[in-house]
C-alpha positions, 0 to 999 in steps of 0.5 A: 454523465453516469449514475453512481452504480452503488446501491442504497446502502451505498455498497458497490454493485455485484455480478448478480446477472451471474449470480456472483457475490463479488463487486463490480471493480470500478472502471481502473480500479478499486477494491474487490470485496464478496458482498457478504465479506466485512471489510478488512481491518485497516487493509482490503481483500484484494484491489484490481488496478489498471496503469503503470506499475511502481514496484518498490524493493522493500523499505526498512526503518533506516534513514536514507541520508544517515543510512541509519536505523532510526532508534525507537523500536517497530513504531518509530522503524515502521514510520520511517519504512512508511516515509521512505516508501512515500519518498520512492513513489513521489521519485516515481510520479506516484503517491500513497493512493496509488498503492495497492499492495504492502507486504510487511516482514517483522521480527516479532509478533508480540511487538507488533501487536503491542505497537499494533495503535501506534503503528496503524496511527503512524500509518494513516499519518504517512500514508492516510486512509487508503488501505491496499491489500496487505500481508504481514509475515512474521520472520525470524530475522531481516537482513540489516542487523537490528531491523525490526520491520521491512515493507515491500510496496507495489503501485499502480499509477493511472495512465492519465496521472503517469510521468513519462520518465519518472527520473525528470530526464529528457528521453532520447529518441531512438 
């Protein structure tokens, strides 16, 4: 078994021999961060990945069974977009971790950042403590009318960790 590659302090290696400040990825993944960069707040850099993709349109705050926007404003819509993102993956033999990029689309800044506490609470409570690498847009409007917040979703899944039909059908031979 290999020694852990990380430093005293804990952080990952470098290119060094290159004279590159970037990380050394772990073998199929893992967050990429220059060495002298903080870590982003409740997101990351970038993330480098091997497997099968899992690539989710984007997920509004409407309950699939209703097909109605939950009521409660961008928290309580951002909670459900969050849970139906979390319902596609398990469909796909995924699961939260397995994220490695989120794109946000809101209707309004000045909501978001008042709900800011509330929406990283509701995130960390639906998809936990992994943070993927993300992008927030404000836009002028979603399409589905008082939709306030859509979230687009990309994973990659381990091949180790990967159904082979992620429907639970029998594939047919060809």
């Amino acid at each position: 078994m290999s020694e852990d590659p990380r430093n005293a302090d804990g952080d990952p290696p470098t290119h060094s021999a290159l004279g590159s400040p970037f990380p050394v990825p772990a073998r199929g993944g893992g967050e990429i961060r220059p060495a002298d960069w903080p870590a982003g707040s409740g997101y990351s850099h970038g993330v480098s990945s091997e497997g099968r993709f899992i690539i989710l349109s984007g997920q509004i705050g409407w309950n699939p069974i209703t097909e109605r926007l939950v009521d409660g404003g961008i928290a309580a819509q951002t909670r459900q977009a969050l849970a139906n993102i979390a319902t596609l993956l398990a469909a796909g033999g995924a699961e939260p971790a397995h994220l490695v990029r989120l794109t946000w689309f809101i209707t309004s800044r000045e909501a978001y950042l008042r709900e800011r506490r509330t929406i990283g609470s509701v995130y960390r409570e639906v998809i936990g403590r992994h943070f993927p690498s993300m992008s927030v847009i404000v836009v002028s409007t979603l399409l589905e009318p008082g939709a306030e917040v859509e979230i687009e979703a990309t994973a990659v899944v381990p091949a180790a960790s990967a159904p082979a039909n992620s429907t639970g059908a029998e594939r047919r031979s060809s």
